[in-house]
C-alpha positions as CSV (number, residue, x, y, z in Angstrom):
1,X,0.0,0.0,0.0
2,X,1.2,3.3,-1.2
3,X,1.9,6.3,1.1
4,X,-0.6,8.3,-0.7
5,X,-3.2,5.1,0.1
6,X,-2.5,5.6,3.5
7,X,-3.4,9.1,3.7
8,X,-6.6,8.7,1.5
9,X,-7.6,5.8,4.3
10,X,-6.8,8.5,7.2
11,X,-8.7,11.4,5.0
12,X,-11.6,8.9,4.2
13,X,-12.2,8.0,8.5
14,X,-12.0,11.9,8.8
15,X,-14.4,12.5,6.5
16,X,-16.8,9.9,8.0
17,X,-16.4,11.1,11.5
18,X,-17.1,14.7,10.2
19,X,-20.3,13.4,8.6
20,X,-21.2,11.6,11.2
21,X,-21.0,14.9,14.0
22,X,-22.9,16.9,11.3
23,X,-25.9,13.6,11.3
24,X,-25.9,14.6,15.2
25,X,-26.0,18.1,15.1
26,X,-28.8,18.2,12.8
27,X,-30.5,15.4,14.7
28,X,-30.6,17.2,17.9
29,X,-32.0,20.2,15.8
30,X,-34.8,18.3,14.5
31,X,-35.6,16.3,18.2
32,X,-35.3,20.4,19.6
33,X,-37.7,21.3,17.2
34,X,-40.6,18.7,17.6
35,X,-39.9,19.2,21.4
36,X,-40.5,23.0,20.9
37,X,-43.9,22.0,18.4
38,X,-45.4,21.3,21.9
39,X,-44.9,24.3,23.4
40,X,-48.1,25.7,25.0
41,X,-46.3,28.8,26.1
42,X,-46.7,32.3,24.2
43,X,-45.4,32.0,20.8
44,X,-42.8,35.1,21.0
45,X,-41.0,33.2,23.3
46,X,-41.8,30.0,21.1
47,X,-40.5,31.9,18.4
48,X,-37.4,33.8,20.6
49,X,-36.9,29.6,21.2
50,X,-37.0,28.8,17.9
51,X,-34.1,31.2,16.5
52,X,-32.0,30.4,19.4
53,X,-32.2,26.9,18.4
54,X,-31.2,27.9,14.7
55,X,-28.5,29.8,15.7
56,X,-27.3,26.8,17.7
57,X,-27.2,25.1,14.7
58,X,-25.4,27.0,12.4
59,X,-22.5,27.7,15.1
60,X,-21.8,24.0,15.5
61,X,-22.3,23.5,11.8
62,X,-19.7,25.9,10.8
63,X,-16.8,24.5,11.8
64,X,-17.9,21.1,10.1
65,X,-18.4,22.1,7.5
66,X,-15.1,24.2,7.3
67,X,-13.3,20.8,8.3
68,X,-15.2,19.1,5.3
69,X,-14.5,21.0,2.9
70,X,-10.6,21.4,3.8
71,X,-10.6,17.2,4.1
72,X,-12.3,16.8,0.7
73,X,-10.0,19.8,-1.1
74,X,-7.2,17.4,0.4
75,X,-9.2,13.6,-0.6
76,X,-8.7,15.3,-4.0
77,X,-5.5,16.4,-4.5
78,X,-4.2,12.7,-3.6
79,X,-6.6,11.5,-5.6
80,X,-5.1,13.5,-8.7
81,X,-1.4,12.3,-7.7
């Protein structure tokens, strides 16, 4: 197995660890969000909730995504070797 093979291995576990953090994130979103569905409270603060929840979201998605796109930009210049 070449060198390169190695690393593509090592990328490939990264990437599927990375995918499998942004599966939790958004599942913990969506259990949030049917939680918050039930909400008999007023609906500003069900809606103050709501974009808390979203902005949650899009901080823990961030760096994810950031680390995907730098691991696939990497899965592909091996690739090309």
């Amino acid at each position: 197995m070449s060198e390169a093979d190695l690393e593509l291995d090592d990328l490939t576990g990264c990437l599927q660890t990375s995918l499998t953090a942004l599966a939790d994130v958004e599942f913990r979103f969506r259990s949030d969000c049917r939680r918050l569905e039930g909400w008999s409270g007023p609906v500003g603060e069900q809606e103050r909730i709501a974009q808390q929840l979203e902005s949650k979201r899009r901080k823990q998605r961030e760096p994810l995504n950031e680390r995907l796109d730098a691991l696939q930009q990497r899965a592909k210049s091996l690739m090309l070797r």
